[in-house]
DOGU-687962 format. One line per field, with one value per residue (C-alpha): residue in three letters; x, y, z. Coordinates in nm, 4 decimals, decimal comma, padded with zeros to 6 digits. Layout:
<pts>
resn = ALA  ... .
x = X  ... .
y = Y  ... .
z = Z  ... .
</pts>
This chain:
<pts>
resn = UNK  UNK  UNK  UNK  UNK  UNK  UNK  UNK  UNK  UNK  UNK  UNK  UNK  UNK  UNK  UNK  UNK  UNK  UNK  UNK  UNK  UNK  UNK  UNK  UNK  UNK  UNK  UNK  UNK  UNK  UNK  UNK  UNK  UNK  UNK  UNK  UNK  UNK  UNK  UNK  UNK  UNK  UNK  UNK  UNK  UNK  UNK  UNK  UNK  UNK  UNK  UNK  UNK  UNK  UNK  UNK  UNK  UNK  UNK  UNK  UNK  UNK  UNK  UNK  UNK  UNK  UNK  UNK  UNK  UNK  UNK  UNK  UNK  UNK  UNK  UNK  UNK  UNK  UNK  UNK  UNK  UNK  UNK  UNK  UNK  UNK  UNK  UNK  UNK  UNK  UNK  UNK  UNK  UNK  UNK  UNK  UNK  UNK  UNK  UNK  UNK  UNK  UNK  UNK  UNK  UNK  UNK  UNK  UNK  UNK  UNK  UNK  UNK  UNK  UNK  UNK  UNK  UNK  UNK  UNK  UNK  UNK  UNK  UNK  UNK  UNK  UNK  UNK  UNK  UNK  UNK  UNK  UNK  UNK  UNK  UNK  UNK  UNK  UNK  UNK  UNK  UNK  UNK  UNK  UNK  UNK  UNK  UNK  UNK  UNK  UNK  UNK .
x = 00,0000  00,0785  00,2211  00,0757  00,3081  00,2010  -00,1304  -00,0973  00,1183  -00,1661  -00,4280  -00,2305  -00,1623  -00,5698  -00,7983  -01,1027  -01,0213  -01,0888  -01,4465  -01,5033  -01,7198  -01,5240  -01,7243  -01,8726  -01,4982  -01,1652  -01,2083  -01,3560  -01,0578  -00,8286  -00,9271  -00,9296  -00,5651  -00,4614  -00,6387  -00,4382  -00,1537  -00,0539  00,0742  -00,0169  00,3222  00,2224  -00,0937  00,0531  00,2814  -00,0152  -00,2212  00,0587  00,1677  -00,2039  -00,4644  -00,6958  -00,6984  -00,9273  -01,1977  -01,1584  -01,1794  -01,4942  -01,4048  -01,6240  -01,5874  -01,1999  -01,0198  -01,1228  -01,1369  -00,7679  -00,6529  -00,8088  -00,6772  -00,3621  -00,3567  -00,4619  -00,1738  00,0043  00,0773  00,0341  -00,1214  00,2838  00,3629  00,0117  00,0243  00,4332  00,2882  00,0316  00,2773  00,5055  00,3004  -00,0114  -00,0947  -00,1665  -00,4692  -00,5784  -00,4827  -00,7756  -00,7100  -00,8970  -00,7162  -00,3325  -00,2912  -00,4209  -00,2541  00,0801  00,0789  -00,0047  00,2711  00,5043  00,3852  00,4401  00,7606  00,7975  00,7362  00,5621  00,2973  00,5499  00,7919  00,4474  00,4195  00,7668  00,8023  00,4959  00,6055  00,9322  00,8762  00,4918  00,4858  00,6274  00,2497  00,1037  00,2903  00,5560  00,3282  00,3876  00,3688  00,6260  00,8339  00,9150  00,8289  01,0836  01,3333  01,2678  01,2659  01,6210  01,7596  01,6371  01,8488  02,1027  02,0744  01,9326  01,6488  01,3572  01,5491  01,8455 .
y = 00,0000  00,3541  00,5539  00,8823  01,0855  00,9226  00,9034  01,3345  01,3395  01,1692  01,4284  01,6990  01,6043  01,4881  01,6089  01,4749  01,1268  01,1267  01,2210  00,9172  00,6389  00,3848  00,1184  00,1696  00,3247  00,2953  -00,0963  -00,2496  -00,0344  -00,1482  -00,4985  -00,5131  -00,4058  -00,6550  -00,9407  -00,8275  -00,9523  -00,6234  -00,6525  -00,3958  -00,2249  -00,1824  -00,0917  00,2322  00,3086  00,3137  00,5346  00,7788  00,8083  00,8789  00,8989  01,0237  00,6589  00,5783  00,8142  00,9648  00,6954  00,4115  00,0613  -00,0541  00,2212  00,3078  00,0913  -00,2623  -00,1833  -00,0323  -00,3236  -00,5931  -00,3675  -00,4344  -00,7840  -00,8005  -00,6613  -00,9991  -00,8542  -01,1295  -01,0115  -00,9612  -00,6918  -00,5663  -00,4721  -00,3877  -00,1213  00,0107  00,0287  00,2182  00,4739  00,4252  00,8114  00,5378  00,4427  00,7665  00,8307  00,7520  00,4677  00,5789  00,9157  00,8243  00,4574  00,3298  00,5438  00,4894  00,1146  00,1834  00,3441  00,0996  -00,1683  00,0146  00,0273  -00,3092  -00,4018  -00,7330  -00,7904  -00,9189  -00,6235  -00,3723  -00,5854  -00,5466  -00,1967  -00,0799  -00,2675  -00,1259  00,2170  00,2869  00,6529  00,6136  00,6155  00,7397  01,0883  01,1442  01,2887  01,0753  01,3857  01,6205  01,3749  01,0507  01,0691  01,3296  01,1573  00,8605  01,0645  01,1911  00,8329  00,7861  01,0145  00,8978  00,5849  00,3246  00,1889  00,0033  -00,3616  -00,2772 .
z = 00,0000  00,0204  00,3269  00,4604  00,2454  -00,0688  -00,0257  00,0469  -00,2091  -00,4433  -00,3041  -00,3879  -00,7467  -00,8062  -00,4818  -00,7150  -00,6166  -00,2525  -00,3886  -00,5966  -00,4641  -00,2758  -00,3615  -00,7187  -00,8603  -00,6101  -00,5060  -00,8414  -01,0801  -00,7656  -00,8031  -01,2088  -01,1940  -00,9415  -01,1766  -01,4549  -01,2362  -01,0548  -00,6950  -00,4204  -00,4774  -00,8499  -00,7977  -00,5765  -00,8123  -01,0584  -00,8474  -00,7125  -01,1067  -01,2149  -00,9803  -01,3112  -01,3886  -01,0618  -01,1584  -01,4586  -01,6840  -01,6837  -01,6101  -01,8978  -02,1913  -02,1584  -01,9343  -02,0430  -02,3950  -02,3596  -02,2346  -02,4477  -02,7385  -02,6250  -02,5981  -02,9720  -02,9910  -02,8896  -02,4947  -02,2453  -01,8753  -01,7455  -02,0481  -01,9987  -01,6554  -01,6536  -01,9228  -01,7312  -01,4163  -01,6250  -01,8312  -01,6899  -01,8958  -02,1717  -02,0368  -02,0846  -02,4642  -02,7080  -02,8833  -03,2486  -03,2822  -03,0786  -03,0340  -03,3288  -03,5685  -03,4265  -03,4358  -03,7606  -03,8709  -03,6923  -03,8895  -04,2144  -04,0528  -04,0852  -03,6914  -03,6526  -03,4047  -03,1510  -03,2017  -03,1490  -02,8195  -02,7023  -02,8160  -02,6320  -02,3176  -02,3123  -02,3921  -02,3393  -02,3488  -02,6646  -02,8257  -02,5399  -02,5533  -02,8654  -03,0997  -03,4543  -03,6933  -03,4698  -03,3716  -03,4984  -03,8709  -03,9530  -03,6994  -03,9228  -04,2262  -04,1453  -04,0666  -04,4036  -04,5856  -04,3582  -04,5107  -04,3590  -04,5211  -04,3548  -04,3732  -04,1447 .
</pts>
């Protein structure tokens, strides 16, 4: 769990959530992340990173769907919830006009399924916050004319 100077520390960065329903929002979100394998530690560092996720965001319309997106995407339950741990922002992204797109264009990369998965895992905030058009296509652009093509 949390100590006392987390848990201030969390009301200070999101006051709203200490007015969301126990019941009906903190323990069932609490409880979905710990079956997608999270322990209590991760779970804190879930919360303290974004306590927007435990009220902000429906179980049912954005959370769920976020993460069954993702295991399309070829993540197993450990990358899934390692992600979430890590970046948990993503959940908060919309998945028609950010996520979507960007595995998109990492496929026309060349990226297999797999290499989405382990991308995303590893660096999460890497489609949840690096915007496609200002940053990586004319990074990839330039390695281009560098060079390298899309086989090396």
């Amino acid at each position: 769990g949390m100590d006392d100077s987390q848990v201030a520390k969390t009301i200070v960065k999101f006051p709203q959530l200490v007015g969301y329903s126990l019941e009906e929002s903190l323990k069932p979100k609490v409880q979905w992340l710990k079956e997608l394998g999270m322990d209590d530690s991760q779970v804190a560092k879930t919360i303290m990173k974004f306590p927007n996720l435990m009220g902000s965001y429906g179980l049912e319309k954005n959370l769920k769907p976020m993460v069954q997106w993702l295991k399309e995407l070829g993540m197993d339950d450990s990358q899934v919830a390692k992600t979430i741990t890590n970046f948990p922002q993503l959940m908060g992204c919309s998945l028609d006009e950010n996520l979507k797109p960007m595995v998109q264009w990492l496929k026309e990369l060349g990226m297999d399924d797999s290499q989405v998965a382990k991308t995303i895992t590893m660096f999460p905030n890497l489609i949840g916050s690096v915007s496609l058009e200002e940053n990586l296509q004319p990074k990839v652009q330039w390695l281009k004319e560098l060079g390298m093509d899309d086989s090396q």
